[in-house]
C-alpha positions in Angstrom: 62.3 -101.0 16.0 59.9 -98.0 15.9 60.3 -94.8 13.7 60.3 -91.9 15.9 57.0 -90.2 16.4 59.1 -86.8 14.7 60.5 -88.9 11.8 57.0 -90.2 11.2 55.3 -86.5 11.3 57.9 -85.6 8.5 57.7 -88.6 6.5 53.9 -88.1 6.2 54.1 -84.5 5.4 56.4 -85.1 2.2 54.2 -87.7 1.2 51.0 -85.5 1.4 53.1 -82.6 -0.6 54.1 -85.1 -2.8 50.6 -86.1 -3.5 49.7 -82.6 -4.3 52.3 -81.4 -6.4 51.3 -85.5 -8.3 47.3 -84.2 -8.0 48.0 -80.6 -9.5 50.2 -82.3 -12.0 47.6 -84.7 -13.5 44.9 -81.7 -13.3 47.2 -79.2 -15.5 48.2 -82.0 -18.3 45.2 -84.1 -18.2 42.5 -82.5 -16.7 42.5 -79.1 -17.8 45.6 -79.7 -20.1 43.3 -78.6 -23.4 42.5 -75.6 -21.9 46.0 -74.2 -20.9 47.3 -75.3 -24.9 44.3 -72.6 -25.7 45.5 -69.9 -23.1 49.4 -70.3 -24.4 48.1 -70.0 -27.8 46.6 -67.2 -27.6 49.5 -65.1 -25.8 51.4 -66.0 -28.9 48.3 -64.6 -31.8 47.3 -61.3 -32.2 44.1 -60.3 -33.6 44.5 -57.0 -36.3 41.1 -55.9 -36.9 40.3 -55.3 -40.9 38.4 -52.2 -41.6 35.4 -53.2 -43.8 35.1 -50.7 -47.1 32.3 -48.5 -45.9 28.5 -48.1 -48.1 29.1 -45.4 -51.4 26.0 -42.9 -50.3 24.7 -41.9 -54.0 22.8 -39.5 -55.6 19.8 -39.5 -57.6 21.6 -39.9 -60.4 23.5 -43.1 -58.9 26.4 -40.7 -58.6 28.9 -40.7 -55.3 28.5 -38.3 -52.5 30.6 -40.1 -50.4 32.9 -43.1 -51.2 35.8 -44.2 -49.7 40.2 -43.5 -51.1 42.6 -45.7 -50.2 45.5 -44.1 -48.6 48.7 -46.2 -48.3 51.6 -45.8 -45.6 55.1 -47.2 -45.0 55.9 -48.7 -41.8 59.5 -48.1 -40.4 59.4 -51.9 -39.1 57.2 -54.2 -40.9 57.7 -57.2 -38.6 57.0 -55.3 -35.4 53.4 -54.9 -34.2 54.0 -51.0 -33.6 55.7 -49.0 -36.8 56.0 -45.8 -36.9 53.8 -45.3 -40.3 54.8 -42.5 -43.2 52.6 -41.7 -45.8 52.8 -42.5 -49.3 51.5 -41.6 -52.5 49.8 -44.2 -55.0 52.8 -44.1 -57.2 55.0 -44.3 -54.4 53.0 -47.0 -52.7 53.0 -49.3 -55.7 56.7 -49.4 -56.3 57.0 -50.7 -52.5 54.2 -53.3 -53.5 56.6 -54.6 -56.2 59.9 -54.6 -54.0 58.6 -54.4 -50.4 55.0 -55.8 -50.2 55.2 -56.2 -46.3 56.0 -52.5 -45.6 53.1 -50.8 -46.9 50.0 -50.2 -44.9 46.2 -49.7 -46.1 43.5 -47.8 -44.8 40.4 -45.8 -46.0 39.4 -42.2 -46.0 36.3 -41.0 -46.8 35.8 -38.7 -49.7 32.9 -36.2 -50.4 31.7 -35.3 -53.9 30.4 -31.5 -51.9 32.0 -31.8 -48.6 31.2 -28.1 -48.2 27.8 -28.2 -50.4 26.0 -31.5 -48.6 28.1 -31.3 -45.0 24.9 -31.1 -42.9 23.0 -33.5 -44.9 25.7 -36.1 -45.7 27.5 -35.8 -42.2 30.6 -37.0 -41.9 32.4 -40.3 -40.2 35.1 -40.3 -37.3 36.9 -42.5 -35.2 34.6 -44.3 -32.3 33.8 -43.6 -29.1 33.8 -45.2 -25.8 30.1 -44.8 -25.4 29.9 -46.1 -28.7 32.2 -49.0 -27.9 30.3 -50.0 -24.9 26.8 -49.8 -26.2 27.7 -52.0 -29.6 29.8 -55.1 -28.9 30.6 -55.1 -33.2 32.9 -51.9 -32.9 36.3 -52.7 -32.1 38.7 -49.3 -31.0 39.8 -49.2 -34.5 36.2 -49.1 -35.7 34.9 -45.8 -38.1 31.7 -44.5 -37.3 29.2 -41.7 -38.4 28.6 -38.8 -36.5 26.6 -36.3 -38.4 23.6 -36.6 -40.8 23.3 -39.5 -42.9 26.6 -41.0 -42.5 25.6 -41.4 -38.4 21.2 -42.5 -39.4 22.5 -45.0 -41.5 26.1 -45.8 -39.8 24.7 -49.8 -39.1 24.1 -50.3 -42.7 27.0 -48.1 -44.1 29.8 -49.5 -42.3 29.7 -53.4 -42.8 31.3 -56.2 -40.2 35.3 -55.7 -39.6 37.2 -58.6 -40.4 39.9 -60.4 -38.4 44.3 -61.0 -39.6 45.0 -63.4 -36.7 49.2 -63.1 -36.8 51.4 -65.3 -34.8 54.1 -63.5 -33.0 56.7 -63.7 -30.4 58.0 -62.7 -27.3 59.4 -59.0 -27.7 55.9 -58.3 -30.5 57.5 -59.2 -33.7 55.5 -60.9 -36.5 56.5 -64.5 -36.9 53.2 -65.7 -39.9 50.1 -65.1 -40.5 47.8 -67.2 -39.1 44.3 -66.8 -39.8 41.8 -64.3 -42.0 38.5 -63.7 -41.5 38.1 -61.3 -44.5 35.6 -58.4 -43.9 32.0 -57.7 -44.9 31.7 -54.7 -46.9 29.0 -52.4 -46.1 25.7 -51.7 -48.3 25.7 -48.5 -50.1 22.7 -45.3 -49.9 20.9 -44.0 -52.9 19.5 -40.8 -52.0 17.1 -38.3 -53.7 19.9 -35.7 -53.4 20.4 -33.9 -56.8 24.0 -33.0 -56.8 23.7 -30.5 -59.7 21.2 -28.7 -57.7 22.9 -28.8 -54.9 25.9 -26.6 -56.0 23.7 -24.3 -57.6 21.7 -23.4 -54.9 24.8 -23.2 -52.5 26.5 -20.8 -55.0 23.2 -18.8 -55.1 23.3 -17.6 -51.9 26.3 -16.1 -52.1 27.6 -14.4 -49.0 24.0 -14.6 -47.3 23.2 -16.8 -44.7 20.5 -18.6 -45.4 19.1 -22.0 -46.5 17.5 -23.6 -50.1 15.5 -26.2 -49.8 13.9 -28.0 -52.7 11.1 -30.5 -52.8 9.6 -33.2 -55.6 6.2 -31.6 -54.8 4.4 -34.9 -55.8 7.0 -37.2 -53.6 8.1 -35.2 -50.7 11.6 -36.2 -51.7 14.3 -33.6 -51.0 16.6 -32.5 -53.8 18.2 -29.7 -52.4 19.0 -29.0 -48.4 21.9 -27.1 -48.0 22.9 -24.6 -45.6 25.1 -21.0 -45.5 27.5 -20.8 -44.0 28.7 -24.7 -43.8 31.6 -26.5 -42.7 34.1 -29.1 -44.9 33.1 -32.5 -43.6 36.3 -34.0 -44.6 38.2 -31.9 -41.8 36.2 -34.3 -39.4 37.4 -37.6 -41.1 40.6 -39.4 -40.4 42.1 -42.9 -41.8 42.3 -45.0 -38.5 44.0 -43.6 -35.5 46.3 -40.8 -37.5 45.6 -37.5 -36.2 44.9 -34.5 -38.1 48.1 -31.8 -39.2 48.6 -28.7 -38.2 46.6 -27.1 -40.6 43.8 -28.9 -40.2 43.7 -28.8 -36.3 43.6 -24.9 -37.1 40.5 -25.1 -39.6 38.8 -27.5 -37.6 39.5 -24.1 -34.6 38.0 -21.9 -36.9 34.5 -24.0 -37.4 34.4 -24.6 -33.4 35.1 -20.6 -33.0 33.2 -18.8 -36.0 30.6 -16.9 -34.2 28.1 -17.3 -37.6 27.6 -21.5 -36.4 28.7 -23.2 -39.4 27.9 -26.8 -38.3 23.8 -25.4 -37.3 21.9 -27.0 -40.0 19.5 -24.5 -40.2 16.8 -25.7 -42.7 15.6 -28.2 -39.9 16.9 -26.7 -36.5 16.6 -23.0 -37.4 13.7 -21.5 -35.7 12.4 -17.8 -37.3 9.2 -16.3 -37.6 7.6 -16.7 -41.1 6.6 -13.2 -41.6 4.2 -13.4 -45.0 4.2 -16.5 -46.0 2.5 -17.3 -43.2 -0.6 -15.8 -44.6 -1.5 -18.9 -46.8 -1.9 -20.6 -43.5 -4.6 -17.9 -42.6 -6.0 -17.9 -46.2 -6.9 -21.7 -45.9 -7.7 -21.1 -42.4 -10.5 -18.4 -43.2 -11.4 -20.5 -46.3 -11.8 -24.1 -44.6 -13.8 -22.3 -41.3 -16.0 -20.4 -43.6 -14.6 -16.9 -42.3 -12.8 -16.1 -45.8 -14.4 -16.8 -48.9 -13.6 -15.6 -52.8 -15.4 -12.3 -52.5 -14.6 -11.4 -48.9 -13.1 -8.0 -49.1 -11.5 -5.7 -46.3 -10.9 -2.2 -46.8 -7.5 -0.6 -46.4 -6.7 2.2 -45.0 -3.0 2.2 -44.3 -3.8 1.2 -40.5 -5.8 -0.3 -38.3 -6.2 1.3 -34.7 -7.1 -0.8 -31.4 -6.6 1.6 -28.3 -3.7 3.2 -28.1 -1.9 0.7 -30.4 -1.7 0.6 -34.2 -1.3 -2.0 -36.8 -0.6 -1.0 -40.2 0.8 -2.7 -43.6 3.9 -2.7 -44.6 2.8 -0.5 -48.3 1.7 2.2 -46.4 4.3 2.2 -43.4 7.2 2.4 -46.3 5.3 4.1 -49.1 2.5 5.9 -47.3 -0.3 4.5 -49.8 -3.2 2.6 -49.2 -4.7 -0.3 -50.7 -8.4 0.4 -50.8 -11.2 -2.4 -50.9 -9.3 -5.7 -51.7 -10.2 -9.6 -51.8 -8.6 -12.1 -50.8 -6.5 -13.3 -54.3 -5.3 -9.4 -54.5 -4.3 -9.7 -50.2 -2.4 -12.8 -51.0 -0.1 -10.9 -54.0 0.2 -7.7 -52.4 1.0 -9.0 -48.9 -1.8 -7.1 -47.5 -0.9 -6.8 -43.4 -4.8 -5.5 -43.2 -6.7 -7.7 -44.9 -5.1 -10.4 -42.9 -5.0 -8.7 -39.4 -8.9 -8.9 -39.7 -8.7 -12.4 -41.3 -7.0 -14.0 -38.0 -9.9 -11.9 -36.0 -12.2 -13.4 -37.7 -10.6 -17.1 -37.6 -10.1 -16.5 -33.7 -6.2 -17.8 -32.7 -7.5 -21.2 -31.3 -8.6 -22.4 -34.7 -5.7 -20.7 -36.7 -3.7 -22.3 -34.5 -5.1 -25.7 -35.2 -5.1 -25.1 -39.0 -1.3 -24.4 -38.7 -0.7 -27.7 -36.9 -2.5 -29.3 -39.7 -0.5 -27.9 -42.2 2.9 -29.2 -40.4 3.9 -26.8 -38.3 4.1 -26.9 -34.4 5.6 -30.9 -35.2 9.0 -31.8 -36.6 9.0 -33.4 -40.2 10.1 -36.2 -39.9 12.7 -36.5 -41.8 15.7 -38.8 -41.7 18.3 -36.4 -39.6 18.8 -35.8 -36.5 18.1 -32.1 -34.5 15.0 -31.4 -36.5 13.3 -28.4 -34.6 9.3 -28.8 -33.8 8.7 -25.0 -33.9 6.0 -23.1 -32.1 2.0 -22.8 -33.3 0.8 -20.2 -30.2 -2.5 -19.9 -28.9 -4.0 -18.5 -26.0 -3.3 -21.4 -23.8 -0.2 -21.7 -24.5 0.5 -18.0 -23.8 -1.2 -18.0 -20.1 0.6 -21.6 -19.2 4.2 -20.2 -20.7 4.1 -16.6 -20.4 1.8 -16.1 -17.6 -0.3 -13.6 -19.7 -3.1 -12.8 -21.4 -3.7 -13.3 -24.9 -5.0 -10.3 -26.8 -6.3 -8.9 -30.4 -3.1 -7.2 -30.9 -1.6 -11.4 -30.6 -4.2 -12.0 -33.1 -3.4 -9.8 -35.6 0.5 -10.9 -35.1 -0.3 -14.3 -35.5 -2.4 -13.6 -38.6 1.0 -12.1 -40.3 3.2 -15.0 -39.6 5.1 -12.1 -36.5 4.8 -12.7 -32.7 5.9 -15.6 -31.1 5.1 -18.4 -34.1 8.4 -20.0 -35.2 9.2 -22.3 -38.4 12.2 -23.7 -40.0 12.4 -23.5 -43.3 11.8 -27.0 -43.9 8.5 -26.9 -42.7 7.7 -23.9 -45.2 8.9 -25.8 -47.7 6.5 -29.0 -46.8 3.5 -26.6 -46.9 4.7 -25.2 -50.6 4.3 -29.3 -51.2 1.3 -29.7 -49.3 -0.2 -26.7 -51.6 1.7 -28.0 -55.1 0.4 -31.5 -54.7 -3.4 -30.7 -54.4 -3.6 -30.5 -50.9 -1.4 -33.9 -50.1 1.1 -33.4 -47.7 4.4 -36.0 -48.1 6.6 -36.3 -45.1 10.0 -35.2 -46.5 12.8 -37.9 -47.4 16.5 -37.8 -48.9 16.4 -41.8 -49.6 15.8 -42.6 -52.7 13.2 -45.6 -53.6 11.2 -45.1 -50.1 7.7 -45.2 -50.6 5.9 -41.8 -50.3 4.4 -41.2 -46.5 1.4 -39.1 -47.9 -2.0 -38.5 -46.3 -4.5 -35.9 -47.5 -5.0 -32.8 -45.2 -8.7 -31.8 -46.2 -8.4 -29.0 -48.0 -11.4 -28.2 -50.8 -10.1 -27.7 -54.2 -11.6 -25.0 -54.8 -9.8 -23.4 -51.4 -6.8 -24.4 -52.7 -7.3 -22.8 -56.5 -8.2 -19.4 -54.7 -4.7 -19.7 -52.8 -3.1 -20.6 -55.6 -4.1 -17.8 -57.6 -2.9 -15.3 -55.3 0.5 -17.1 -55.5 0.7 -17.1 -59.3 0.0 -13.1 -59.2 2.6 -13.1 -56.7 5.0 -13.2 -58.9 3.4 -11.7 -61.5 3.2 -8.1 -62.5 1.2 -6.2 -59.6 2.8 -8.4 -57.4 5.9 -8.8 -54.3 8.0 -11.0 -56.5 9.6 -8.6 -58.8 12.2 -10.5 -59.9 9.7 -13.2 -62.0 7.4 -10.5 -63.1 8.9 -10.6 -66.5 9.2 -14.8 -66.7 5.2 -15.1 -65.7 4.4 -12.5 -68.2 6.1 -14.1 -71.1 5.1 -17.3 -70.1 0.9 -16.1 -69.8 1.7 -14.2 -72.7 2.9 -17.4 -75.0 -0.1 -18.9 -73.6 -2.8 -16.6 -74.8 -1.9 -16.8 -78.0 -2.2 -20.6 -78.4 -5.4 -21.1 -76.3 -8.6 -20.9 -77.9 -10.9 -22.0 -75.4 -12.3 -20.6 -72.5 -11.6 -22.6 -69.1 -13.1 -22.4 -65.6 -11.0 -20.6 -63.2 -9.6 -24.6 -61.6 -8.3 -25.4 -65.1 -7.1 -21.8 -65.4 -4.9 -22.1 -62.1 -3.7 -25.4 -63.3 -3.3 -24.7 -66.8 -1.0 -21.7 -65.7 1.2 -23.8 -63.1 1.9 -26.8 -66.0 2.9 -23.2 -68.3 5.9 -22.5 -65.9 4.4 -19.9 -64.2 5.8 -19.9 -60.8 3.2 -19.3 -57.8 5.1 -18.0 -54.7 4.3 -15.8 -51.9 7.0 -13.5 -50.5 8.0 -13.2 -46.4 9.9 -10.6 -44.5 9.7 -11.2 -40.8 10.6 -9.1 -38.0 12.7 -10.5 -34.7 14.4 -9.0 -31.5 14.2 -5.7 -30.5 13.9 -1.9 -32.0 16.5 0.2 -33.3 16.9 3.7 -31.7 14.6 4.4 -34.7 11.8 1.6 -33.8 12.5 -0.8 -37.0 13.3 -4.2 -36.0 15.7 -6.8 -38.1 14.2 -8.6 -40.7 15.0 -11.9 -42.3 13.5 -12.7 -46.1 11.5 -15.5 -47.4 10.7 -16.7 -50.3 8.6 -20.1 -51.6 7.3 -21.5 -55.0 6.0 -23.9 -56.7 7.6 -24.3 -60.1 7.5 -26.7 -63.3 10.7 -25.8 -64.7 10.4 -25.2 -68.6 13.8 -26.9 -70.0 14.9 -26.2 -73.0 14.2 -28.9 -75.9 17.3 -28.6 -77.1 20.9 -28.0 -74.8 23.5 -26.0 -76.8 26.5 -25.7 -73.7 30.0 -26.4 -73.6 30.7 -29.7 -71.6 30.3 -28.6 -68.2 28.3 -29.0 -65.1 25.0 -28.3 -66.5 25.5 -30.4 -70.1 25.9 -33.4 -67.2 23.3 -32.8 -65.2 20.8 -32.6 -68.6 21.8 -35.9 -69.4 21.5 -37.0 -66.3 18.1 -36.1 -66.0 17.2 -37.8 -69.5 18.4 -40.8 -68.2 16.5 -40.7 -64.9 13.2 -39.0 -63.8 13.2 -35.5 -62.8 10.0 -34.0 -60.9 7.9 -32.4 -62.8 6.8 -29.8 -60.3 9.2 -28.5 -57.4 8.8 -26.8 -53.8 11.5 -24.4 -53.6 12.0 -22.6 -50.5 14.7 -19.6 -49.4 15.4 -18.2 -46.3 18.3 -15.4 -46.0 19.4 -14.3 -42.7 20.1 -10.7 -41.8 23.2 -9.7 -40.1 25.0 -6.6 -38.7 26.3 -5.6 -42.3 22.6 -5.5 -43.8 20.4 -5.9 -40.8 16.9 -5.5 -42.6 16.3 -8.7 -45.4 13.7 -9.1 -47.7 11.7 -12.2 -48.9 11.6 -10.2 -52.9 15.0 -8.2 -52.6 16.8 -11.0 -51.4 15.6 -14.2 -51.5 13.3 -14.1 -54.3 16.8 -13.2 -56.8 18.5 -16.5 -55.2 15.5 -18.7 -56.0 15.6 -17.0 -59.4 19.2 -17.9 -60.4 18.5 -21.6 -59.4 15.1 -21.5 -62.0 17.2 -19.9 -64.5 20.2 -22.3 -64.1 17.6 -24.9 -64.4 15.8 -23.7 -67.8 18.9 -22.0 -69.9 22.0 -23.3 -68.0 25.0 -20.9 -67.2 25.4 -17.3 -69.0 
């Protein structure tokens, strides 16, 4: 008897179903059965990242500028994935370590030894971003990462490989054990040439100015000292994990954003103003190494020099209405003589003052190891018709000659050419890491160029000078000199013989910007830069205190024996018109004497 031709139809159709429910069956346990166990697995684990302890950044010294502080926290539900977390104190964590271990979260902050002092160097660590997360597959959304100055160079190297706490848990997200660690790697730490001591000083110096310090080992290149007014604290910007910042600190962290002076603008290496005077060692090596200037070369001064209808005086005779009469070029260099060097720079020609500027360093960034490092601007006649669209004339010349017009420094740059000049004519690439090798190359400057220079600088800030406020410490120090020497030296080993005295050689600025007052004078920011071989005392009679540690600090590691020090103050609406001796000169003085006798 035959099925029927419907029964048949059906009886096929279960059997092929059957067959592929038997197929899909033996592919799910057999087949591909190891690979399901994995996915089912891993719906039940959850992966905690562990933050790795982050580099110590040192100083010179091997003392912390930044380390990290554990902060503890109490979670509200200790089995649950999500807790609400409440902070705790040490003392307050501990006793919950001895009666409720599983409760109490950890997590780093980092801590800055000057948060305020070293914030545009130091820089300071935040919480990561998504175009940080997609360009490094080792950050995880927990991950800390540095976004300012060293902390964000060296972020790679400071921050170390996060860890894993693999914890089993169930269906509604509550711990059940822990499964697996993979502990983290901690992070290599940052010895930098930063002198802390310093550091505060110079800060403190300033005062209420705006303004930069920066301080140089003159043999090295390494910094010291960068520090900026006014600044920012770095430690507003750096939050344990994912815990927002209070109130209050959401408030401060308005006021940096808002505050019209730019706190966070590290101006020692983005801040671009015109050098005013000390610009004229440029054009005394200038006139020296093209054979325009020599020793003798004299210019006479008459109060002003007249080209047209425009006039070009110095600044002695524009505030004082006196003349100079015939002077050289030592005397130009420490009176600041506007004539001698307007006729200097005519001489030269702007194309190759221009390229002895760019040899000195300017025109090019540093190279140092931040980020936002300005190049400045060396002008020249081409670079006037291509940008401008205009002639370049004598009156440019002159400007140029003076450090005014349209050349632009920072005052790191000023501070490399004080090097360049301190270290016979080397120039060192500036670095804050301690242990680098030097990056030094000769610039090709005769000693004998250089001693002429040099000498103008040491009379600088000397009696008959611009740098009043060292008149008294170079004539002590000359003085205590003559009456021990017995020889007669040449006039090299008299300019070095004075410089390993103490006597500081400097060179005073005070530049114009913007435009005239209804009475024609223009703002002025002051300069001032040395070279200095600080005379410490033998013998350190001071209370316990800041500068009793940083003397023993120093006799336990090498200090420079000959320093850069550079100063730059701002002027602003309450004193509009700065002054490289009335200003800055007095803050680099209270860092020498800090140095050489400690606090009053």
């Amino acid at each position: 008897m035959q099925l029927p031709w419907r029964l048949l139809a059906v009886l096929a159709l279960f059997t092929s179903l059957f067959g592929l429910l038997w197929l899909r069956a033996w592919d799910v346990q057999v087949f591909r059965g190891s690979e399901f166990a994995q996915q089912a697995l891993a719906n039940r684990l959850y992966q905690l990242p562990l933050t790795a302890n982050r580099g110590v950044i040192t100083d010179r010294y091997g003392l912390p500028l930044a380390w990290n502080q554990r902060q503890y926290w109490l979670a509200d539900q200790p089995d649950s994935l999500y807790s609400d977390l409440t902070p705790l104190d040490r003392q307050q964590a501990l006793e919950r370590l001895a009666t409720q271990s599983g409760a109490v979260r950890k997590t780093n902050a980092r801590r800055y030894a000057l948060a305020t002092e070293l914030a545009h160097v130091i820089g300071y660590t935040g919480q990561v971003t998504s175009e940080e997360l997609d360009t490094d597959p080792n950050l995880t959304i927990r991950s800390t990462t540095g976004k300012l100055g060293l902390e964000k160079l060296y972020d790679a190297r400071l921050r170390g490989q996060e860890g894993r706490q693999t914890q089993e848990i169930d269906a509604l997200l509550q711990r059940l054990r822990l499964f697996q660690v993979q502990p983290a790697q901690s992070g290599q730490g940052l010895a930098t040439s930063l002198d802390r001591f310093l550091a505060e000083v110079a800060y403190q110096a300033l005062g209420e100015q705006r303004g930069s310090v920066v301080i140089s080992d003159a043999r090295t290149g390494q910094v010291l000292v960068l520090v900026n007014k006014p600044s920012f604290n770095a430690e507003l910007f750096t939050h344990p994990d994912q815990h927002l910042p209070d109130a209050a600190t959401r408030h401060q962290l308005s006021q940096v954003f808002q505050d019209e002076t730019e706190p966070m603008f590290n101006r020692a290496l983005a801040g671009l103003y015109p050098p005013g005077s000390v610009f004229k060692l440029v054009t005394a090596l200038a006139g020296l190494e093209t054979g325009r200037l020599d020793s003798t070369t004299t210019v006479l001064d008459e109060g002003v020099i007249r080209v047209g209808e425009f006039e070009y005086s110095n600044w002695y005779f524009s505030q004082f209405g006196r003349t100079e009469g015939e002077i050289g070029l030592q005397r130009a260099i420490s009176r600041s003589n506007d004539i001698f060097f307007y006729k200097a720079a005519e001489w030269i020609g702007p194309d190759r003052l221009a390229e002895n500027a760019r040899l000195l360093g300017f025109g090019r960034p540093t190279g140092i190891e931040l980020s936002g490092e300005a190049a400045g601007l060396v002008p020249s006649p081409a670079w006037k018709e291509t940008t401008v669209g205009e002639r370049w004339f004598l009156g440019n010349t002159y400007h140029f000659g003076i450090g005014q017009g349209d050349v632009l420094v920072t005052p790191l740059q000023v501070n490399q050419l004080t090097q360049t000049l301190a270290n016979g004519g080397t120039q060192c690439r500036p670095t804050l890491v301690a242990g680098a090798p030097p990056r030094c190359q000769e610039v090709g400057l005769l000693l004998d160029h250089l001693n002429v220079v040099l000498a103008g600088m040491i009379d600088a800030c000397s009696l008959g000078g611009t740098a009043f406020p060292f008149f008294e410490r170079n004539q002590h120090l000359a003085a205590a000199s003559a009456t021990t020497t017995t020889t007669a030296t040449t006039e090299t080993e008299s300019v070095a013989e004075r410089l390993r005295q103490g006597q500081l050689a400097c060179k005073t600025g005070t530049s114009e910007f913007g435009g005239a007052d209804e009475r024609g004078f223009r703002r002025t920011h002051g300069w001032f830069t040395a070279i200095v071989e600080p005379r410490l005392a033998a013998v350190v009679d001071s209370p316990a205190g800041r500068y009793q540690s940083w003397r023993q600090a120093i006799a336990q590691h090498d200090f420079p024996r000959r320093l850069a020090i550079t100063v730059l103050v701002e002027s602003d609406d309450d004193e509009p018109f700065k002054e490289g001796s009335a200003d800055a000169a007095p803050v680099a003085k209270q860092i020498i004497d800090w140095m050489e006798q400690g606090p009053e």
